[in-house]
C-alpha positions in Angstrom: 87.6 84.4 93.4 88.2 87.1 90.2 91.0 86.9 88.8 93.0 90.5 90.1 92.6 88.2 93.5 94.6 85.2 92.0 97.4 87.7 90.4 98.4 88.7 94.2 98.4 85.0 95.3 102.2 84.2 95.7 103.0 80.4 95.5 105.0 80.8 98.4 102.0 82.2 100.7 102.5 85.6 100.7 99.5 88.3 99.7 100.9 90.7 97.4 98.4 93.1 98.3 99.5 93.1 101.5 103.0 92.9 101.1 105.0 96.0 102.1 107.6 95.3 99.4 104.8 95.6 96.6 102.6 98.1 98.3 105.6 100.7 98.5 106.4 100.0 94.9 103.2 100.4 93.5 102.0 103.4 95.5 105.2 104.7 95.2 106.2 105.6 98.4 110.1 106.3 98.7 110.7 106.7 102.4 108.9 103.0 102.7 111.5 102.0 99.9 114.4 103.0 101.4 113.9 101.7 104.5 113.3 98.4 102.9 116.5 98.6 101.1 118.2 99.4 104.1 117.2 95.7 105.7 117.8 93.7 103.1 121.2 95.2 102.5 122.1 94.0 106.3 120.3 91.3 105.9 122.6 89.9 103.2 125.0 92.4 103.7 125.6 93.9 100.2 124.4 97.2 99.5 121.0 97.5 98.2 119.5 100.9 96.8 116.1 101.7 97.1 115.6 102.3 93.1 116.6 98.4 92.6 113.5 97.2 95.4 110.8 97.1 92.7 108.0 94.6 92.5 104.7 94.3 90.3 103.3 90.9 92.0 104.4 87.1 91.9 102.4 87.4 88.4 103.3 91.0 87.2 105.5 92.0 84.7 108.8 89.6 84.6 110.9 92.7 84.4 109.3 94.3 87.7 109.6 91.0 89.3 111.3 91.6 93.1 112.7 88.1 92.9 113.4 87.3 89.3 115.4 84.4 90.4 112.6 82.8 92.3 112.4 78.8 92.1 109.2 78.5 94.0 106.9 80.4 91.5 107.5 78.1 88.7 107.6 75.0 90.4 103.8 75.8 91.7 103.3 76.6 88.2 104.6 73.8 87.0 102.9 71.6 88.8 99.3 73.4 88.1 99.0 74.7 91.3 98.5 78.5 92.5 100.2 78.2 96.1 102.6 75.6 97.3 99.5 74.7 99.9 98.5 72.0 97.2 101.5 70.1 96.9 101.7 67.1 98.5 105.7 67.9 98.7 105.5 71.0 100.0 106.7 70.1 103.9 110.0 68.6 102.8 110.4 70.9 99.7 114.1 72.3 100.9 113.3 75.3 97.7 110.3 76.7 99.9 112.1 76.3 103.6 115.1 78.1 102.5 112.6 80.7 101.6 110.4 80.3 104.9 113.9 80.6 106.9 114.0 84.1 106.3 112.0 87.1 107.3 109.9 87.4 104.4 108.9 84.0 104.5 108.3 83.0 108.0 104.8 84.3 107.6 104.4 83.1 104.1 104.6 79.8 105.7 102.2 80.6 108.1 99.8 81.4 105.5 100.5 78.2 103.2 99.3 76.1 106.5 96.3 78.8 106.7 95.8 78.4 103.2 96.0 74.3 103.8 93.4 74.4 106.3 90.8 76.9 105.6 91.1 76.6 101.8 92.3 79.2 99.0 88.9 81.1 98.6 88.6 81.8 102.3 91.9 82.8 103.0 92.2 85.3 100.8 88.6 87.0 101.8 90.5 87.0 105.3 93.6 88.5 103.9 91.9 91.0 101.8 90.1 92.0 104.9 93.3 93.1 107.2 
C-alpha cells in the first residue's frame, strides 16, 4: 500500500477518498458544500456555512482539518496504529461509538469490522474500487 493510500485512511474507518465531505472540498464543488452545511447545521442545530465545511484528509494539513477537535485520530496514533480496527479496545471505546452513533460514522464502523476481517491492504483496494 503507497503511502497517498495510507494518508486517506481515517482511524475511525472512513475512506477519505470517498468521503463526500473531502471530495467536495478538494474538487471544490460549492453546491455539494452547501448542501453539506445545510445537514449538519440541523443535525446539531447551529448554523453552519458552507465556507467553514473544509477538509484536507484525517492526515492533511491541521488547519484544513474538518474535525480539528477529533479524539479518535490521535488515540490511533498514539497507540501506533492506522485505524481503530487494531485496537484490541476498540468495541468498548465510548470516543469511537459516540462517533459511530452519528451519520457519518455508522458506516465508518462498518468499515472498521471490514477492515477487522479482510485486513487493511484489501480493504482499501475494495474501497478504492467503488
Amino acid at each position: 500500500m503507497g503511502s497517498a493510500d495510507r494518508a486517506l485512511i481515517g482511524a475511525c474507518g472512513l475512506y477519505c477518498g470517498n468521503c463526500e465531505i473531502y471530495v467536495a472540498y478538494m474538487t471544490g464543488d460549492l453546491d455539494k458544500l452547501d448542501e453539506i452545511a445545510e445537514h449538519i447545521s440541523r443535525q446539531l442545530q447551529t448554523e453552519i456555512d458552507s465556507d467553514q465545511i473544509l477538509c484536507g484528509g484525517c492526515h492533511g494539513p491541521a488547519e484544513e482539518l474538518f474535525s480539528m477537535g477529533c479524539r479518535i485520530r490521535p488515540c490511533a496514533g498514539a497507540r501506533g496504529f492506522v485505524t481503530c480496527a487494531e485496537c484490541d479496545k476498540m468495541d468498548g471505546c465510548e470516543i469511537l461509538a459516540s462517533f459511530h452513533r452519528t451519520d457519518m460514522g455508522r458506516p465508518a464502523r462498518v468499515n472498521l469490522e471490514k477492515i477487522r476481517e479482510v485486513g487493511l491492504e484489501k480493504w482499501v483496494k475494495e474501497v478504492e474500487e467503488e
